[in-house]
Structures are given as C-alpha cells and as structure tokens.
C-alpha positions as CSV (number, residue, x, y, z in Angstrom):
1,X,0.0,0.0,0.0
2,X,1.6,3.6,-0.4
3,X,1.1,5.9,2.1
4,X,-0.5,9.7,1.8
5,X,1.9,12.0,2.3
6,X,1.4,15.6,4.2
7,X,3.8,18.3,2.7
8,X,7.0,18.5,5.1
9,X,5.8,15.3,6.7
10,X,7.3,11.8,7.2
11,X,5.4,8.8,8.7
12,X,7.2,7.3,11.5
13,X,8.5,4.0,10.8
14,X,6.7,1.8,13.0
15,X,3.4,3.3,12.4
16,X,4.1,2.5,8.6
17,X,4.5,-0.8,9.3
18,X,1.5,-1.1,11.6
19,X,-0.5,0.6,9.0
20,X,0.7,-1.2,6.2
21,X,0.1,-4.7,8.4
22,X,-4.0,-3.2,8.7
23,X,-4.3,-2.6,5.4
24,X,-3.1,-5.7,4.2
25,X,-5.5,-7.5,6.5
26,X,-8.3,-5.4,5.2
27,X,-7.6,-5.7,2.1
28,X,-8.4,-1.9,1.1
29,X,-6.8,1.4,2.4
30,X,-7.8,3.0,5.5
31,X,-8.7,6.7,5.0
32,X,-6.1,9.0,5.5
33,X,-7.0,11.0,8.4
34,X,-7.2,7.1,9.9
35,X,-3.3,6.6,8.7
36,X,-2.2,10.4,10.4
37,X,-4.1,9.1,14.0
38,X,-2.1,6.3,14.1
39,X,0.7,8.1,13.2
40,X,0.6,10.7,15.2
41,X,-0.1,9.0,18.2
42,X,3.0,6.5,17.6
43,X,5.1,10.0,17.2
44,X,3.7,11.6,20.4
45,X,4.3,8.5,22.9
46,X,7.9,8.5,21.7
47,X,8.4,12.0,22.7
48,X,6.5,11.6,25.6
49,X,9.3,9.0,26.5
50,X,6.4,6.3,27.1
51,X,6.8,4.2,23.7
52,X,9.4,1.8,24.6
53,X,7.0,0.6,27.8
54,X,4.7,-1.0,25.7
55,X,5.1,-4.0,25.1
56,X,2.1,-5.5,23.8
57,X,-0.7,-3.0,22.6
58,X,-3.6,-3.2,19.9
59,X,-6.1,-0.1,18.9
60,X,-9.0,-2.0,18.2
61,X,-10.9,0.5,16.5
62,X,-9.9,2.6,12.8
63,X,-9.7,-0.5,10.6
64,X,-12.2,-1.9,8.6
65,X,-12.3,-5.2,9.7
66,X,-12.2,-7.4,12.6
67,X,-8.8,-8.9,11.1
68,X,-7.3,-5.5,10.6
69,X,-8.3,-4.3,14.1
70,X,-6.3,-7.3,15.4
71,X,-3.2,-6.6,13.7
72,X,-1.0,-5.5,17.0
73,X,0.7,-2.4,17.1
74,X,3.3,-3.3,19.2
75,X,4.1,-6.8,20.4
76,X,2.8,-10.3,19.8
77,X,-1.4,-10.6,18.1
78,X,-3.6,-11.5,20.4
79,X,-5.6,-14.7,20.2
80,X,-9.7,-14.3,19.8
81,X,-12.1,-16.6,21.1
82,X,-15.8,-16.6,19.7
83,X,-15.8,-12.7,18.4
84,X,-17.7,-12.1,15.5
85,X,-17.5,-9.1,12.9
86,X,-20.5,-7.8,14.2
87,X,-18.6,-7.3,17.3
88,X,-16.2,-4.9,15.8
89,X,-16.9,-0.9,15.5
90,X,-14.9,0.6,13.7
91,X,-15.7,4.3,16.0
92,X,-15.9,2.5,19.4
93,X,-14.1,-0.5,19.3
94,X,-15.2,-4.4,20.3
95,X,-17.5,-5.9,22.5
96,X,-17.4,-8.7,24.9
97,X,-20.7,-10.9,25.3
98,X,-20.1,-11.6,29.0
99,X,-19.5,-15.6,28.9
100,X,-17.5,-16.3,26.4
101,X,-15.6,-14.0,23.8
102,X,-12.3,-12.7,24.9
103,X,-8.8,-12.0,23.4
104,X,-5.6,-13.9,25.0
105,X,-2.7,-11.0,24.6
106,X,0.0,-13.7,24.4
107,X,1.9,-11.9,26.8
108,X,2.8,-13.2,30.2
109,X,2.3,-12.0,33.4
110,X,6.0,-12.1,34.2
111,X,7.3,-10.6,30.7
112,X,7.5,-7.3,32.7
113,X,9.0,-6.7,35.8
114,X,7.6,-7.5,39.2
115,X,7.8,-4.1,40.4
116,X,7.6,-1.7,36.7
117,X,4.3,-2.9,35.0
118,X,1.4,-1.0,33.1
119,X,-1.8,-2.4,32.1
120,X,-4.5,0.3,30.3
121,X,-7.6,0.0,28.3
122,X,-10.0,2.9,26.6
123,X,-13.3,2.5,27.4
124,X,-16.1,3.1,24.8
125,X,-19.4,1.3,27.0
126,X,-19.6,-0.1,30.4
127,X,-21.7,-3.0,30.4
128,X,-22.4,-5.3,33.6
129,X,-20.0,-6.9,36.0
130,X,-17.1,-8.7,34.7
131,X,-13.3,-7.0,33.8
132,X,-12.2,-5.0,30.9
133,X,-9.0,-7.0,31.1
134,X,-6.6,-9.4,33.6
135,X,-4.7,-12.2,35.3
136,X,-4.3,-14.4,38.3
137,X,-1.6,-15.9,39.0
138,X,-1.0,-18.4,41.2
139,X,-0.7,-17.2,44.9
140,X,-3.0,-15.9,43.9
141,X,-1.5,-12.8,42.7
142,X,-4.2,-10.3,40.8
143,X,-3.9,-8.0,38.1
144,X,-7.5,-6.7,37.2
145,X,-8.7,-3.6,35.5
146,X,-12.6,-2.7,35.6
147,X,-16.1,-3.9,37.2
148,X,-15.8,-6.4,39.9
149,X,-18.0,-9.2,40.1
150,X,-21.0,-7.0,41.4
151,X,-22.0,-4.1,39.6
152,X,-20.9,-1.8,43.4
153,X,-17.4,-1.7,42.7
154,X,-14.7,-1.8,40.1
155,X,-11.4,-3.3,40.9
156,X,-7.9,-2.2,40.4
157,X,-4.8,-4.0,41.1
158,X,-1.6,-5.0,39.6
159,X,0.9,-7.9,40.6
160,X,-0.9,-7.8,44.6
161,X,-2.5,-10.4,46.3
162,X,-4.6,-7.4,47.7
163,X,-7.2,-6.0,45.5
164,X,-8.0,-1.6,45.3
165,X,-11.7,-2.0,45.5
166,X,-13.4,1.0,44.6
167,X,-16.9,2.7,44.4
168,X,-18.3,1.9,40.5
169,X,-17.1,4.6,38.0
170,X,-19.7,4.6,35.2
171,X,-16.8,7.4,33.5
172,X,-16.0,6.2,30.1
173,X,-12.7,6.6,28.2
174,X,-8.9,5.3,29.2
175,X,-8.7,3.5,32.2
176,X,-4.9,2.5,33.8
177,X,-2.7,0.8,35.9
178,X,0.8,1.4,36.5
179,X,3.1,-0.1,39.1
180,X,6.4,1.7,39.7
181,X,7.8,-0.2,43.0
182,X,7.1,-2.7,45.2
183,X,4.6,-0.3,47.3
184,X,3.4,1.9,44.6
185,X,0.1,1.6,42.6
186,X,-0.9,4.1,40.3
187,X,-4.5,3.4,38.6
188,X,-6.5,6.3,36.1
189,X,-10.0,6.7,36.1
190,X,-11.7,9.9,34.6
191,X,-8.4,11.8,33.8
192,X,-7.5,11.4,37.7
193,X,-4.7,9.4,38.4
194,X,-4.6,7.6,42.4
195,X,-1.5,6.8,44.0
196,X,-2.7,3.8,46.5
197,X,0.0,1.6,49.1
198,X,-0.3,-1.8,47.4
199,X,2.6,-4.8,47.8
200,X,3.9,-6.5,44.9
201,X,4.2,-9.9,44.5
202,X,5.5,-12.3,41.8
203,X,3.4,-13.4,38.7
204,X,3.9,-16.5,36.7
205,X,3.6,-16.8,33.0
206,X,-0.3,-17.1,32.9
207,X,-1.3,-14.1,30.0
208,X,-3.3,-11.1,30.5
209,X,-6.6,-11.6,29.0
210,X,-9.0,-9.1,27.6
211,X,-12.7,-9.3,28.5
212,X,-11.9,-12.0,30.4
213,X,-9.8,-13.4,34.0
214,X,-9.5,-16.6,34.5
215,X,-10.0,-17.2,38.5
216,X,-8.8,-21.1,38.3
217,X,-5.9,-20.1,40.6
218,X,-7.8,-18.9,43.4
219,X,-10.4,-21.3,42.7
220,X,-13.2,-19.6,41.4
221,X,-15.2,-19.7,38.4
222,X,-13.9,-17.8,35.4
223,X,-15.6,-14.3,34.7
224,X,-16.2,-12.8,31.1
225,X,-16.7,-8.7,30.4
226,X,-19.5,-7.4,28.1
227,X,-17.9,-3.9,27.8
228,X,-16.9,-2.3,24.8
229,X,-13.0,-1.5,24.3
230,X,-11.1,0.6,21.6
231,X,-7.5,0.2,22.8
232,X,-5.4,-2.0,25.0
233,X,-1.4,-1.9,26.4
234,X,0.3,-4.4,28.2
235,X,4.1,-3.1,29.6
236,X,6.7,-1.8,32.1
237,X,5.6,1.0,34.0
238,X,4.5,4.3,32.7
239,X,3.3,8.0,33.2
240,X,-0.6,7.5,33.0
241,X,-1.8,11.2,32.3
242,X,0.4,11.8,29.4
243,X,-0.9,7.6,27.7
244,X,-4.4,9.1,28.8
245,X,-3.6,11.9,26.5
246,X,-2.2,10.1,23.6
247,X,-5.0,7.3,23.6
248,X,-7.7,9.7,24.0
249,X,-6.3,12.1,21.1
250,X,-5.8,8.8,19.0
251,X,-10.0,7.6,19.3
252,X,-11.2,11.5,19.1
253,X,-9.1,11.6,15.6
254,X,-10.1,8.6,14.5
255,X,-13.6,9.2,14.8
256,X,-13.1,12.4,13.1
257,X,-11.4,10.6,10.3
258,X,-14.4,8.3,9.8
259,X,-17.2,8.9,7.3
C-alpha cells in the first residue's frame, strides 16, 4: 500500500508498518485521516518517553475489519475466542458478550517486571459486571482492570495479592494501571490518576486476557466482560496522564477521520 503524504511530513517508521500490516489485513486502504491518527499517536508516545513501555498493545478500533483491528501495534497478536464481525466498531471498538468471547494477549504476566508494570484500556461502553481485562496468577496474585463481580465496585490491582476496590465509576474513556515499586500503585480513572499503598508480589507466565480473567488459581469460576473497548497496552511501567492523553487524542481523531 503507499502511504499519503502531508507536505514536510514523514510517517514514522513503525506506524508505517503497523498501517501497512492493517491494510493488508483489510484488504483496502484505511482513509487518510485514519493513517495520520495512528501516526501521530506512535510519534507523540515516543516523545513523551512512554513508547518503549509497551510491550504489547492493539487499537482496536480505525480498521475496517475485525482482522485488521487485530493486527498489533506493538508486540505479539492477540488470540480471539468466539468474536464475530459484528462485534467490531470501527468508532468504538469491540465488544465482549459476557460468557465467552475474549482475546488472550499472548503476553505473560512475568514478561514485565515485578515491580515496573502498566496495564490500560480505553473504554467506549460499560456494560455489567465482569473485567475490561486481567490475570491471576498463582498465589493468587491479581492483576484486574474494571467492574468487579458485582456491579458496586470496580477493581484495580496490579501484581498484589490485595485487590483496590473502589466505588463503581460509570466514567468512560482510558482507564490504567501502572506499578512503579514494590509499594506503589498508580490506577486512572476519569483523567484522575490515584496513588494507593499496594505490595507486589511475583506473577507467573499465565497471560493477560482481555474481557476475560480466568480465577482457576484462586479457585473460582472464570468471569467474562461485556464492555466495549477501543485500545489496550500491556508493559513496564509508565506515566498515566500523558498515555491518557495520547489514547484519547488517538480515538477523538479517528472518529473524526471516519465517514
């Protein structure tokens, strides 16, 4: 595919790839105001200095298909189980059915470091109970992003055996983790970042899964989301607010970009 060129302008490098990848998937251009999103927002994390934390990361919104939408951006594809393309939005992302469909990142628990680990999603609709994305490990040690199993609370927690329970946000947009030491926790809701006291403790190699957490570990049934997500990034640890930023910019321009 050739790439539209702005005058004085140069796609970065792995966005062209990325894009390329999409297309090729899709088998038809995306438009370009799609292609300068993507761009940009590749562009802007690296000067933000937050690019090389992410480690595994797919915008799942902007291409034209279910397949393109699954290309990864950075990192290894994720697996799907039971999505459909009627799932798939191409403005607001895809949507989990609550007892089955999920996406298996491929990326282990213990890829990152124990103490310098991110997790995020963008949030399009809150649906139900059940998480926008997560891991147990045995211990068990949690990692969980979203609605709890009641729909009171959310939960927020990353490489702890201790979960943040907090009161249910019905906000919508990007939602974070990041852990930057063996006390720190750092979760985003709302464009406010939290600093809570929260131990680490090891993970093993179970993967993070989106729309879905798999409780076998602590011996409990496994729970499915029913959300709808645009974005997701797996990695070390990273500054929240300015990710926020760049994820949010990324799904406002892409919906612009759409016909």
């Amino acid at each position: 595919m050739t790439l539209v060129w702005r005058p004085g302008f140069q796609f970065d490098a792995d966005a062209s790839t990325y894009i390329e990848a999409v297309e090729a998937a899709d088998t038809q251009a995306l438009e370009t105001g799609v292609r300068y999103a993507i761009n940009d927002f590749v562009i802007d994390c690296k000067n933000d200095g937050i690019w090389d934390a992410i480690k595994a990361c797919c915008i799942l919104a902007g291409a034209r298909t279910l397949s393109g939408a699954l290309v990864p951006l950075v990192g290894a594809a994720p697996t799907p189980y039971g999505f459909l393309e009627g799932d798939y939005d191409r403005e607001t992302g895809l949507v989990g059915d609550g007892s089955t469909k999920y996406l298996d990142s491929n990326r282990a628990s213990n890829s990152d470091p124990q103490n310098s680990r991110h997790m995020s999603v963008y949030v399009s609709t809150k649906t139900g109970a059940g998480p926008f994305a997560g891991s147990v490990s045995a211990g068990p040690v949690y990692t969980w992003i979203g609605p709890g199993n009641s729909l009171s609370s959310d939960i927020y927690v990353l490489n702890s055996t201790s979960q943040v329970v907090v009161a249910r946000k019905t906000t919508l947009g990007f939602c974070g983790l990041s852990r930057t030491s063996s006390t720190n926790l750092f979760y985003r809701i709302g464009s406010s970042t939290t600093a809570v006291s929260s131990a680490s403790a090891a993970t093993d190699s179970t993967t993070t899964q989106v729309f879905r957490l798999d409780r076998s570990a602590e011996g409990y049934p496994t729970v499915y989301g029913q959300s709808r997500l645009a974005f997701y990034s797996i990695g070390e640890s990273l500054d929240l607010a300015l990710l926020d930023t760049r994820v949010s910019n990324l799904m406002t321009a892409i919906g612009a970009a759409i016909p």
